[in-house]
C-alpha positions in Angstrom: -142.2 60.6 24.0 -142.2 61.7 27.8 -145.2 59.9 28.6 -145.0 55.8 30.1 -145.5 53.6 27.5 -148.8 51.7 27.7 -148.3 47.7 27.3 -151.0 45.2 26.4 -150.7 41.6 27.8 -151.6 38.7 25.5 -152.0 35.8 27.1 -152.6 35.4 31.0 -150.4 32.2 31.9 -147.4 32.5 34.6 -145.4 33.7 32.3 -147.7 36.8 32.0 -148.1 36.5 35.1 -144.4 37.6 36.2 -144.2 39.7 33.6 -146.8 41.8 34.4 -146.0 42.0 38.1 -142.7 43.6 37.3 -143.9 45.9 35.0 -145.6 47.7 38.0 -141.8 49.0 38.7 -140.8 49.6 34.9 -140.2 53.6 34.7 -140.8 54.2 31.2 -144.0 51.5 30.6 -147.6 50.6 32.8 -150.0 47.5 31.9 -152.5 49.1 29.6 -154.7 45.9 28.4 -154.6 42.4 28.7 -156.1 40.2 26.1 -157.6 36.2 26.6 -159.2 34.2 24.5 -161.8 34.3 26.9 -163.5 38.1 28.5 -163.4 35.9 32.4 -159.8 35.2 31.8 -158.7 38.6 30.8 -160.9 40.2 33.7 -159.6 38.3 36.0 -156.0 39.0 34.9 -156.8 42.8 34.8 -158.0 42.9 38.4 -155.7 41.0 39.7 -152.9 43.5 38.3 -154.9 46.6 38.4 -155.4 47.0 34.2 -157.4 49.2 33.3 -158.5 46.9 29.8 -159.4 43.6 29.6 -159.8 42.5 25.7 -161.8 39.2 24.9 -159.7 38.4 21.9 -156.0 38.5 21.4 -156.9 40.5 18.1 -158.7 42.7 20.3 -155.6 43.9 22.2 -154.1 44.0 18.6 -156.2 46.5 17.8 -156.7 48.7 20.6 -155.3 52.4 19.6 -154.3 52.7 22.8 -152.0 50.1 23.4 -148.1 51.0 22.0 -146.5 47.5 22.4 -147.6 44.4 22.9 -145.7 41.6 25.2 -146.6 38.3 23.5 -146.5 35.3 26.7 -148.7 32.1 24.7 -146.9 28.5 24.5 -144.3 28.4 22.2 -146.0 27.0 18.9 -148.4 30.1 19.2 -145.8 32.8 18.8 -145.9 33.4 15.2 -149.3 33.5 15.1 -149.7 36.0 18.3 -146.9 38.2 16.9 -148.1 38.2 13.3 -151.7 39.4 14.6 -149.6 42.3 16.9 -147.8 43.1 14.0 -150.6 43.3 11.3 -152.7 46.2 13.4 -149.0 48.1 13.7 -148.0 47.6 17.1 -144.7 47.3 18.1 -143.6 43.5 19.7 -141.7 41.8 22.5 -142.1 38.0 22.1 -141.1 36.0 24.9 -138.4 33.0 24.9 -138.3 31.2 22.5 -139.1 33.7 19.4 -140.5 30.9 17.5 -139.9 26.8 17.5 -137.5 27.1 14.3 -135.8 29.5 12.3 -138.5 29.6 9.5 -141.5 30.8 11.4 -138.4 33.7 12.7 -137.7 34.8 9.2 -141.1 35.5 8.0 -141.4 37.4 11.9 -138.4 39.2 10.7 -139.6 39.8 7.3 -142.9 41.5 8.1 -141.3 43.4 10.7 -139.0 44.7 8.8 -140.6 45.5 5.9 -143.3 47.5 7.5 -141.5 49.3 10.2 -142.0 47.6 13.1 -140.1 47.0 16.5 -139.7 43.7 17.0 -137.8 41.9 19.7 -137.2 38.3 21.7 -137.7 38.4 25.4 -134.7 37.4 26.7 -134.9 39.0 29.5 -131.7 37.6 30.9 -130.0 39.9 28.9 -131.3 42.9 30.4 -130.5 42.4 33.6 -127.5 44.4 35.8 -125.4 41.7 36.6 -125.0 40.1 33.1 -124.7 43.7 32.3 -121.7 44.2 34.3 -120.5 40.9 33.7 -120.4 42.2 29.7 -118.8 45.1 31.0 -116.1 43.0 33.0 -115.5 40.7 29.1 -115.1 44.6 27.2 -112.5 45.4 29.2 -110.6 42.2 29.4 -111.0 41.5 33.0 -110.5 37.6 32.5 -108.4 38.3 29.2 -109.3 36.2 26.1 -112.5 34.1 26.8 -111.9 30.4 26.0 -114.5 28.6 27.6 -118.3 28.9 28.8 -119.9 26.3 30.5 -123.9 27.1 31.4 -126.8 24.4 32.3 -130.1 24.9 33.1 -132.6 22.1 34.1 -135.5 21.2 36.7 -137.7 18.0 37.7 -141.0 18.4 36.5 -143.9 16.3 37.5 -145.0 13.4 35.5 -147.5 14.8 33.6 -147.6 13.5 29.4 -150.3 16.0 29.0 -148.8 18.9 29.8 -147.0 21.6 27.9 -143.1 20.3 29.0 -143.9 16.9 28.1 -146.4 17.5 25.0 -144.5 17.1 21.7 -147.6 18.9 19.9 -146.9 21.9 22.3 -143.1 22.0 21.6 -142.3 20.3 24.6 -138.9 19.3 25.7 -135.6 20.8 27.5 -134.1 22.5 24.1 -137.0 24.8 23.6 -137.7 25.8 27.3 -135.0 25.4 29.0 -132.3 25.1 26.5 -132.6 28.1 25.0 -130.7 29.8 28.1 -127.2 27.9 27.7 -127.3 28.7 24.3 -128.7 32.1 24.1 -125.7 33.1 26.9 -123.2 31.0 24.7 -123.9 33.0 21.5 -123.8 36.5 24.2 -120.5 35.8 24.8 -118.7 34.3 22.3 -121.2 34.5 18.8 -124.1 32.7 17.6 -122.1 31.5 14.8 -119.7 28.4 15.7 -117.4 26.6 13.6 -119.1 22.9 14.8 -121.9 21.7 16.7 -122.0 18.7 18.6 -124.9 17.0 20.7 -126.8 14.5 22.3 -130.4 14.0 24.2 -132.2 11.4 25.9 -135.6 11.7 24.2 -138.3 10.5 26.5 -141.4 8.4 26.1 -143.3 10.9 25.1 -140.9 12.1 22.2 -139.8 15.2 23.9 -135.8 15.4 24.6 -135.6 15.3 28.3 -131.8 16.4 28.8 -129.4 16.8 26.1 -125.7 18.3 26.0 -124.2 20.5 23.4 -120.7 21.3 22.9 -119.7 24.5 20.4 -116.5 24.7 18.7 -115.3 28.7 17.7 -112.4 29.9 16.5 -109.1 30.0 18.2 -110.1 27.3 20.4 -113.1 28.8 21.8 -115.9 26.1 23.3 -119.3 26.3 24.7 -120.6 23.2 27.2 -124.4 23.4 27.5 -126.7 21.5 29.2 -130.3 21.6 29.3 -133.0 19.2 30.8 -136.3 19.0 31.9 -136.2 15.7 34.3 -133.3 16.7 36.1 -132.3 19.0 38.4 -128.9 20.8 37.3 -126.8 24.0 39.0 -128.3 26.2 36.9 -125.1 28.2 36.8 -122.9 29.8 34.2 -119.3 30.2 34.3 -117.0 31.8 31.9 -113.2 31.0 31.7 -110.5 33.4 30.3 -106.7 33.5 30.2 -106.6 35.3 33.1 -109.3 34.2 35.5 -112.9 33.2 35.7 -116.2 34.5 35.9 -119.4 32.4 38.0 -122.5 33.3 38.1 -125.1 31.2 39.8 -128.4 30.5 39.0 -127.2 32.9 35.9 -130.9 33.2 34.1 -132.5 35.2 37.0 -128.7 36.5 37.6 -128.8 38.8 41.1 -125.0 37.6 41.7 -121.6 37.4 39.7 -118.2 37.2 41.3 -115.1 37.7 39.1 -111.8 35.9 39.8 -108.6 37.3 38.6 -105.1 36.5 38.4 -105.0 37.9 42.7 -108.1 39.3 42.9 -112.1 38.6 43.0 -114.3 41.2 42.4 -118.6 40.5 43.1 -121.4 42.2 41.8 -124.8 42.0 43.6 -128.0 42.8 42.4 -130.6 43.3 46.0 -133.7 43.6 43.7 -136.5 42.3 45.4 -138.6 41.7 41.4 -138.1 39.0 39.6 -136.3 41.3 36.7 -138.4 41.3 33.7 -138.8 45.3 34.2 -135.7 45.4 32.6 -136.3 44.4 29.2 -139.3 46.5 29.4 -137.4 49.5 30.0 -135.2 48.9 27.3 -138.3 48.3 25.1 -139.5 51.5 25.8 -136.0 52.9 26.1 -136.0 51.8 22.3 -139.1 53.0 20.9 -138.7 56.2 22.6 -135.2 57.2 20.0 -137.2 56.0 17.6 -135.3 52.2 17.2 -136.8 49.4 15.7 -134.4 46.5 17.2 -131.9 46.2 20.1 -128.3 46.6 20.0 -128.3 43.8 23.3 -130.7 41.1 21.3 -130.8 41.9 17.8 -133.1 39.9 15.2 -130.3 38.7 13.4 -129.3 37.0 16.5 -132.0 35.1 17.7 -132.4 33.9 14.3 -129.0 32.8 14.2 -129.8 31.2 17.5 -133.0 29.4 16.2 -130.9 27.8 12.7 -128.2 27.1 15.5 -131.3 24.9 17.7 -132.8 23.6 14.1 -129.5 21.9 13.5 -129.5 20.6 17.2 -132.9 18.8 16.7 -131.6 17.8 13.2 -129.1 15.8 14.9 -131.9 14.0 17.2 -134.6 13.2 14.5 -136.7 15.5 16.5 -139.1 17.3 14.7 -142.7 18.8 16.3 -145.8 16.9 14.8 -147.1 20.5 13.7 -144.0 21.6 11.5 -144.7 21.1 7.7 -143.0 17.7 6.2 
């Protein structure tokens, strides 16, 4: 397939927003169609971005024969929905963060996907960019020796607001879910989504979303993940790995455009001038993918964000904190 990939939009939130912005630089994909649940939305969307299709319908898009892959950008309680429509017309799927709101929604995802073919991925775009690429790289070949210990928050301040989606326990609100699912999706990157023992805590707010929480994961051979996530406080929003023989930082790790390595006599840093936000890199590898012909990715596999999604299930478990939409 020499030809750019054409991508329909569904949704037209910021998330969408930033998505489709850097998919004007993606060299394998272009914004096809965007789909609304409203025709005003999804026109103003498409001229806003130059798209040649505006869809009134997020089936709409689903069906378009034109479109080849479909990035799915709704709230998170909508995913399996959204995706489930993408995947029942045949199109291929990148879901953004988080994949679903537990791992039972993700299996049936997984399932249909599967079983009929399809590409199917999560948007973790963090993933995908160059400098948690080479930081990967700098792990493979034992740059900091044996990893022991990752430590990786990420949390903001947002406005007072019960309504709104952060705060809104029938939206999914809460840190673990939106913000949470960075710490914990870099913790399973580096050392596995599978620990030996999970161990947390959260201050859950007055609207009965958790606020902040902290997570520590146990591994094998003395391996440990610290995690914090909040959405009431301002953290570092850094990640730092520690090995036997040095250190790796990276600040503000989920948009990564910096890493600097420190060795046993040396430091080595990596710097990424791009001027985009970076979500043109998971797109690439999107169409990277469906171009050999690939129905999953090697960097975010299925089985992984599953794993990931049981691994948050048992978090909330251990807060009482269930979503007033999940079945009893």
């Amino acid at each position: 397939m020499g030809r750019k990939l054409k991508w329909g939009i569904l949704a037209t939130g910021g998330i969408a927003e930033s998505f489709a912005k850097d998919l004007a630089h993606a060299k394998n994909g272009e914004a096809y169609a965007v789909g609304s649940r409203t025709l005003a939305s999804a026109e103003k969307f498409a001229k806003k971005f130059d798209i040649p299709k505006a869809h009134s319908s997020y089936e709409a898009l689903a069906e378009d024969p034109n479109v080849d892959v479909i990035y799915v950008a709704t709230p998170h309680p909508f995913h399996k929905e959204n995706v489930l429509t993408c995947l029942r017309a045949g199109k291929a799927v990148l879901c953004e963060k988080p994949f679903t709101v537990n791992a039972r929604e993700l299996e049936e995802l997984i399932q249909f996907a599967r079983t009929n073919h399809l590409f199917l991925m999560e948007g973790m775009w963090t993933r995908f960019l160059p400098v948690i690429r080479k930081v990967r790289a700098w792990i493979e070949t034992g740059e900091i020796g044996d990893v022991r210990l990752v430590k990786a928050d990420f949390g903001f301040k947002t406005l007072w607001d019960p309504e709104w989606r952060l705060l809104n326990p029938k939206l999914g609100g809460g840190a673990l879910l939106d913000t949470g699912i960075y710490p914990i999706s870099f913790a399973s990157m580096v050392l596995g989504p599978h620990p030996e023992k999970i161990m947390s805590t959260a201050d859950i707010g007055e609207t009965g979303v958790d606020e902040h929480f902290s997570i520590l994961l146990s591994y094998p051979e003395g391996k440990v993940a610290s995690l914090n996530g909040a959405i009431r406080l301002g953290l570092t929003n850094e990640a730092t790995i520690h090995g036997t023989h040095g250190y790796i930082q990276i600040p503000s790790f989920l948009n990564a455009k910096k890493a600097t390595l420190h060795g046993e006599g040396t430091v080595k840093t990596f710097q990424d001038d791009r001027t985009v936000s970076g979500y043109q890199f998971e797109a690439e590898e999107v169409g990277r993918l469906l171009q050999e012909g690939k129905l999953e990715s090697d960097l975010m596999p299925l089985d992984e964000s599953f794993a990931i999604l049981q691994l948050m299930d048992q978090v909330r478990d251990q807060w009482g904190l269930r979503y007033p939409f999940e079945d009893n």
